[in-house]
C-alpha positions in Angstrom: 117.6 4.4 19.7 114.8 4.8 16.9 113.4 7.6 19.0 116.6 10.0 19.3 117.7 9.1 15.9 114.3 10.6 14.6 114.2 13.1 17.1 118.1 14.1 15.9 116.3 14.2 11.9 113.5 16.4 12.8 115.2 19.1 14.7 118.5 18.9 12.9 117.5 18.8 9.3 114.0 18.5 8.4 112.6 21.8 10.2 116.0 23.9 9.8 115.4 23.4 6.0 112.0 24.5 5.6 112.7 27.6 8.0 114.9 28.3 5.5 112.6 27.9 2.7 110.7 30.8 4.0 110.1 34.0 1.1 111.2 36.9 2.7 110.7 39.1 -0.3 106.8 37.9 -1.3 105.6 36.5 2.0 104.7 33.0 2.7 107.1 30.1 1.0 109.2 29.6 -1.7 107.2 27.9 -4.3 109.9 25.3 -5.8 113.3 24.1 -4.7 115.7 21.8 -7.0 117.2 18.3 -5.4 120.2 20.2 -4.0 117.9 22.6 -1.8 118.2 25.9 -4.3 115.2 28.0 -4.3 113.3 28.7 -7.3 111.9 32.4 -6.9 109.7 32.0 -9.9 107.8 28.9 -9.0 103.9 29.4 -8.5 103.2 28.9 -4.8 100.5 26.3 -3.9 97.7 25.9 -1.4 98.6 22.2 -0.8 102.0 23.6 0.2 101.4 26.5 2.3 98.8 24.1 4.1 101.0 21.2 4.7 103.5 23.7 5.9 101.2 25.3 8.4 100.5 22.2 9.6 104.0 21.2 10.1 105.3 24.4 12.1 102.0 24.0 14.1 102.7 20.4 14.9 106.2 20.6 15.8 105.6 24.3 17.4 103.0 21.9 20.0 105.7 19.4 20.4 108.8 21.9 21.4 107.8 25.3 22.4 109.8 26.8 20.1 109.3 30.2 18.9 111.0 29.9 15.9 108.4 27.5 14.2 105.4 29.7 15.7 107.0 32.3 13.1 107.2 30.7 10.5 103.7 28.7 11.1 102.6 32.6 11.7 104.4 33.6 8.4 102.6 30.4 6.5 99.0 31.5 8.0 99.7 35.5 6.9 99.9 34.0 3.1 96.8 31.6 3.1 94.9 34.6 4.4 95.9 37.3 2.6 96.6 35.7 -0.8 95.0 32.1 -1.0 91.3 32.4 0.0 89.1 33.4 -2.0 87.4 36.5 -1.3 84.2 36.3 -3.2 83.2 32.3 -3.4 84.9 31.4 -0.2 87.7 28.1 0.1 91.4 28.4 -0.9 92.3 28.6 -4.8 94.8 25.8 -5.9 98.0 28.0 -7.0 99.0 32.2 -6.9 101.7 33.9 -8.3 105.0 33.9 -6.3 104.1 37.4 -5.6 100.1 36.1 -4.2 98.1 36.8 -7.3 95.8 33.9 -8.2 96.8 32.4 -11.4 94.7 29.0 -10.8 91.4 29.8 -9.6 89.5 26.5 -9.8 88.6 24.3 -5.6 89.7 21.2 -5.5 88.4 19.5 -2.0 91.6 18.0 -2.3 93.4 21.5 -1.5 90.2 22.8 0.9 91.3 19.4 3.3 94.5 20.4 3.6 93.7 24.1 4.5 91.3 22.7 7.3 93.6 20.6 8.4 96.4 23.5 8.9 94.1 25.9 9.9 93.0 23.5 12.7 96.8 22.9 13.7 97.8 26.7 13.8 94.3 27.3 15.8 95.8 24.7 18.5 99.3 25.6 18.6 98.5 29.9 18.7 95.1 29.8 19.9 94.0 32.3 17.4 90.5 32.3 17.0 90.5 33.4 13.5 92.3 30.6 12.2 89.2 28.2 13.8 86.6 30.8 12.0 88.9 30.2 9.1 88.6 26.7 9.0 84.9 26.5 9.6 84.3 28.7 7.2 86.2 26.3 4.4 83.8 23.2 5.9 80.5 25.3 5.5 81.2 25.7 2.2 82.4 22.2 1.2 78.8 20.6 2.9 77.1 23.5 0.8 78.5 22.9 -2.5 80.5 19.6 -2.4 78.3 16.4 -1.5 77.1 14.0 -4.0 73.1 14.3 -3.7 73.2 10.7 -5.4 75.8 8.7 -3.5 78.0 8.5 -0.1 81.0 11.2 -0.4 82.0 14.2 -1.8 81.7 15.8 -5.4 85.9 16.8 -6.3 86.3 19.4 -8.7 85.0 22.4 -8.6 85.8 25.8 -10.9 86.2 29.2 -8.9 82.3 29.7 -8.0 81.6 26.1 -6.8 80.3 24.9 -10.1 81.5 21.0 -11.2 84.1 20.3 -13.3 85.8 16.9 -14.4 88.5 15.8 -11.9 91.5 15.6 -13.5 94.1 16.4 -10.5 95.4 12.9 -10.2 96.2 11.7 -13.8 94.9 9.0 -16.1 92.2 11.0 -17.2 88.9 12.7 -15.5 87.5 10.4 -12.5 84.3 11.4 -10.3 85.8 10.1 -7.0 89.2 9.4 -5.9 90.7 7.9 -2.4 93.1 10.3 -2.4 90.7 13.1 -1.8 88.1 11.3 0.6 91.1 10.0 2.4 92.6 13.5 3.7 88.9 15.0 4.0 88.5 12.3 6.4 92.0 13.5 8.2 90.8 17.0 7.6 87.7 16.7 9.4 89.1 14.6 12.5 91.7 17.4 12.9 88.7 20.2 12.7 86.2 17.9 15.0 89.0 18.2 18.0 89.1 21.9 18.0 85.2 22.2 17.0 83.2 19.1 18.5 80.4 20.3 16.3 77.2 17.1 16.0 77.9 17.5 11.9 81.7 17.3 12.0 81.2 14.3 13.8 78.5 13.0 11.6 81.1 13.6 8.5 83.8 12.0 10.3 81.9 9.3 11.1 80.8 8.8 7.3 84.1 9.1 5.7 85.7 6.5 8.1 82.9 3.9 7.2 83.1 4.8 3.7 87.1 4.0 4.1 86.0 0.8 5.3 83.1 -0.8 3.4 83.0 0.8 0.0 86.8 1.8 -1.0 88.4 -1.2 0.2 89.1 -4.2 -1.5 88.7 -6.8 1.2 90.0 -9.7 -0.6 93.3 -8.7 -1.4 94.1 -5.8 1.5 94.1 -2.6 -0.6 92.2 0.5 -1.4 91.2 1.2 -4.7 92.1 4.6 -5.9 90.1 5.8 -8.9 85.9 5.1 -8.8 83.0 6.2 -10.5 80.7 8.5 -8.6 78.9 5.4 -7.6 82.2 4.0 -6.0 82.6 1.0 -8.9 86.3 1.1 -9.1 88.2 2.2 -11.9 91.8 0.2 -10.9 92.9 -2.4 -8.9 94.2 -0.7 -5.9 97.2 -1.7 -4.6 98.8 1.7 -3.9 101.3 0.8 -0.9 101.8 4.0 0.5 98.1 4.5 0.6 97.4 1.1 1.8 100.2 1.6 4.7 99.6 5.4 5.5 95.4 4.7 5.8 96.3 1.7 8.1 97.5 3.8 10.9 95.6 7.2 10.5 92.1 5.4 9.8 92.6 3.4 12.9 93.4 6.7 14.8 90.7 8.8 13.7 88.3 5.4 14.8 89.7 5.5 18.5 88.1 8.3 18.9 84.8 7.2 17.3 82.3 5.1 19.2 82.2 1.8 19.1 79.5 1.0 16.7 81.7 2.6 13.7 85.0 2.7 15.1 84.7 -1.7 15.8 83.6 -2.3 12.5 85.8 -0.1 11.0 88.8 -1.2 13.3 87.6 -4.8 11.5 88.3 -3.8 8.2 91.7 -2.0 8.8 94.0 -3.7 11.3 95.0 -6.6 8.7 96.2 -4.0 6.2 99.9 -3.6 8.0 100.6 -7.1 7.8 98.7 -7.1 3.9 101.8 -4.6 3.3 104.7 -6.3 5.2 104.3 -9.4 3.2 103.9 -7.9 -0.3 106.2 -4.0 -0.9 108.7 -4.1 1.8 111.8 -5.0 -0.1 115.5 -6.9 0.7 116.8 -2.9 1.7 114.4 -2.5 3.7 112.2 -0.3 2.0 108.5 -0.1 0.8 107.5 -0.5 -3.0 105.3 2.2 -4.4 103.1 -0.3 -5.8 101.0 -0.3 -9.4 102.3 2.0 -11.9 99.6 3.1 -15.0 100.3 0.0 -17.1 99.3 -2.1 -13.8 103.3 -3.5 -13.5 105.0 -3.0 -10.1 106.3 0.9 -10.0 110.1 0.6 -10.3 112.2 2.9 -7.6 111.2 4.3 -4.4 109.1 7.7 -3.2 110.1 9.9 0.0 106.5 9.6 1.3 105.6 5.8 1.0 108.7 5.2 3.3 107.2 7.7 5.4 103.8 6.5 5.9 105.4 3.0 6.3 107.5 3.9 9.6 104.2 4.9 11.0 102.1 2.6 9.8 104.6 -0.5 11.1 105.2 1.1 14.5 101.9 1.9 15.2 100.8 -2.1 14.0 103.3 -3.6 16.8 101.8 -0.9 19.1 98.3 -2.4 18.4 99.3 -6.0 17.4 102.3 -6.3 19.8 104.2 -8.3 16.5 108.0 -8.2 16.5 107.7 -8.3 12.6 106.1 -5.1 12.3 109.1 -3.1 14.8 111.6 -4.8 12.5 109.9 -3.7 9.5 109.6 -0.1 11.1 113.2 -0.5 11.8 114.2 -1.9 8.2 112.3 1.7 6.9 114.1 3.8 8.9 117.5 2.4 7.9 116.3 2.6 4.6 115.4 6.2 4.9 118.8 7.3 6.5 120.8 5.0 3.7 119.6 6.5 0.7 116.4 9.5 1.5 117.7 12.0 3.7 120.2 14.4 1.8 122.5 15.4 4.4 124.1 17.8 2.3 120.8 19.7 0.7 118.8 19.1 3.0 115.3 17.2 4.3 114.7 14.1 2.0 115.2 13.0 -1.2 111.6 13.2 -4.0 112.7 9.6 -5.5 115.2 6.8 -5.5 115.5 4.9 -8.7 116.2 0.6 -8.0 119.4 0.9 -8.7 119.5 3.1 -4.9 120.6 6.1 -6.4 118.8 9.7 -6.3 117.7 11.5 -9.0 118.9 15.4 -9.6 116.0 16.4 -11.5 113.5 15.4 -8.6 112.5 18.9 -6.6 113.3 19.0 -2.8 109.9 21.8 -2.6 107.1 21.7 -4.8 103.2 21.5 -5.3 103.4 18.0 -3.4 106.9 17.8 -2.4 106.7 19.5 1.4 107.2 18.4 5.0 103.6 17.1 5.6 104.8 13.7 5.5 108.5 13.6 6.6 107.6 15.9 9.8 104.4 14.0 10.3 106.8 10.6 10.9 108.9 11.7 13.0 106.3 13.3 15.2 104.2 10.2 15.1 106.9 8.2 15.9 108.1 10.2 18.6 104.8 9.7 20.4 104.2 5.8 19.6 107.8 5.4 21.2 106.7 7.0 24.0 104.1 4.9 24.4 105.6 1.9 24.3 108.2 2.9 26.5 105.8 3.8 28.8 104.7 0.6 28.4 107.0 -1.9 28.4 108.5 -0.8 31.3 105.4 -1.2 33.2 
């Protein structure tokens, strides 16, 4: 039931609307799109978008054979090539023009991920050789100009030629380290070590995931923190439920196919993190709370991705745990997400539901962050842990 419902949502609404997103005058994607699905031909286009959208088509193009998402992963690839990296200092500038000229120059690692991780997709799903070469390319100069000579991890912002600069991407002023970034290097560099089983990928991989475990998570109360220091003293308290929820299941992934000496202990410090969530942000309707706003009081309303991350992360805990809790919870989520975040009228899902339930018109449908990274990502991931366990149960 779960399975053909999501199915029905990812080939139905969620891919037909971002083929459909696609710039035919300018190349690549449209930049922007308002709540009701209209395009915004003006809008900047992003390498956080075009990179989460190359790995979309990529991901669903391996799942279906279909030629139409090969096109338009081609069409994505085209634009991060020919407009997006930078020719001179290598890695992929944060924002062009909607016509490809760079109008925002500076490397965040936070973008560079994302580009390895979509490069690595589009390499598996076309076998292009170039896109691999592409991708390496992007990790050579990340472990050239990026780690921190004085602690575990990664250095954030960069300007255009690889020179520091203070990290202000994620708000609340300039912080050296955030788990935003390490977290989707860490996905990055999994998705690059299965198409390049290089000894260093590895050895990055293998960092990251034990950095997840021991130094950016708060093992008392079940959360990441967010914001640190370049030391990795924390700068918040963490409880960021989507993050929590959403590193539950992927860290765990990316340790099964560790060995045991990291992925155990690492295993250790993640498992209990589903059930930390289930008991404190899913609600009465069935969705997940966003967690701590800036003044440290519960964030009011709902976001598209945290419900997202949550139908993974619950499915894939009764996979692991074999708990009827969690495959409720993943059950609640998803009725959540067809009650009140999928548009059926406009088209893929809704940015933001205030707590009253309703949506809000002034929330984009595409945008810098607002793309199908996470919305096809559940549906794919569900997909296969259904499979799974129907394979299975019915043993």
């Amino acid at each position: 039931m779960l399975a053909s419902a999501v199915e029905s949502e990812l080939r139905e609404n969620l891919l037909p609307f971002w083929v459909g997103m696609q710039d035919m005058d300018e190349g690549g994607f449209v930049g922007a799109a308002t709540s009701d699905g209209r395009t915004v031909p003006s809008a900047p286009k992003g390498a956080v978008l075009h990179a989460r959208i190359l790995w979309a088509f990529s991901a669903a193009y391996l799942r279906f054979s279909d030629p139409v998402l090969l096109t338009a992963a081609k069409r994505a690839h085209r634009f991060i090539v020919r407009h997006l990296i930078d020719p001179v200092w290598g890695g992929v500038f944060w924002a062009v023009s909607p016509d490809g000229e760079p109008i925002e120059k500076r490397k965040h690692l936070y973008a560079q991920a994302f580009a390895i991780y979509g490069l690595s997709a589009f390499h598996r799903a076309s076998g292009d050789p170039a896109a691999l070469e592409l991708a390496q390319q992007i990790w050579r100069a990340i472990e050239r100009h990026a780690p921190d000579p004085g602690a575990p991890g990664y250095v954030e912002s960069f300007t255009r030629d690889w020179r520091s600069t203070p990290n202000t991407l994620f708000g609340r002023g300039a912080v050296p380290k955030t788990f935003n970034t390490h977290f989707h290097l860490l996905e990055a560099y999994a998705a690059l070590l299965e198409v390049w089983p290089d000894p260093a990928v590895l050895r990055r991989v293998e960092m990251l995931a034990m950095l997840m475990a021991e130094r950016l998570l708060d093992h008392p109360r079940q959360t990441f923190w967010q914001r640190f220091e370049a030391d990795w003293q924390s700068l918040d308290q963490g409880l960021s439920h989507g993050h929590d929820i959403g590193g539950s299941w992927l860290i765990l992934t990316v340790a099964d196919t560790l060995a045991s000496d990291i992925a155990d202990p690492v295993r250790a410090a993640v498992s209990t993190l589903a059930g930390a969530i289930l008991d404190r942000a899913v609600e009465a309707d069935g969705g997940v709370a966003t967690g701590l706003g800036a003044d440290g009081q519960r964030a009011p309303g709902k976001i598209w991705w945290v419900q997202a991350e949550a139908l993974v992360g619950f499915l894939d805990a009764f996979e692991r745990q074999r708990d009827v809790r969690f495959l409720g919870a993943a059950e609640g989520v998803w009725g959540f997400i067809q009650q009140f975040m999928i548009d059926r009228t406009g088209g893929e899902w809704r940015s933001w539901i205030a707590p009253a339930g309703t949506p809000q018109p002034d929330m984009p449908k595409v945008g810098f962050w607002k793309c199908p990274y996470h919305t096809v990502r559940a549906c794919l991931e569900t997909l296969k842990r259904s499979e799974r366990l129907s394979a299975t149960l019915s043993e």
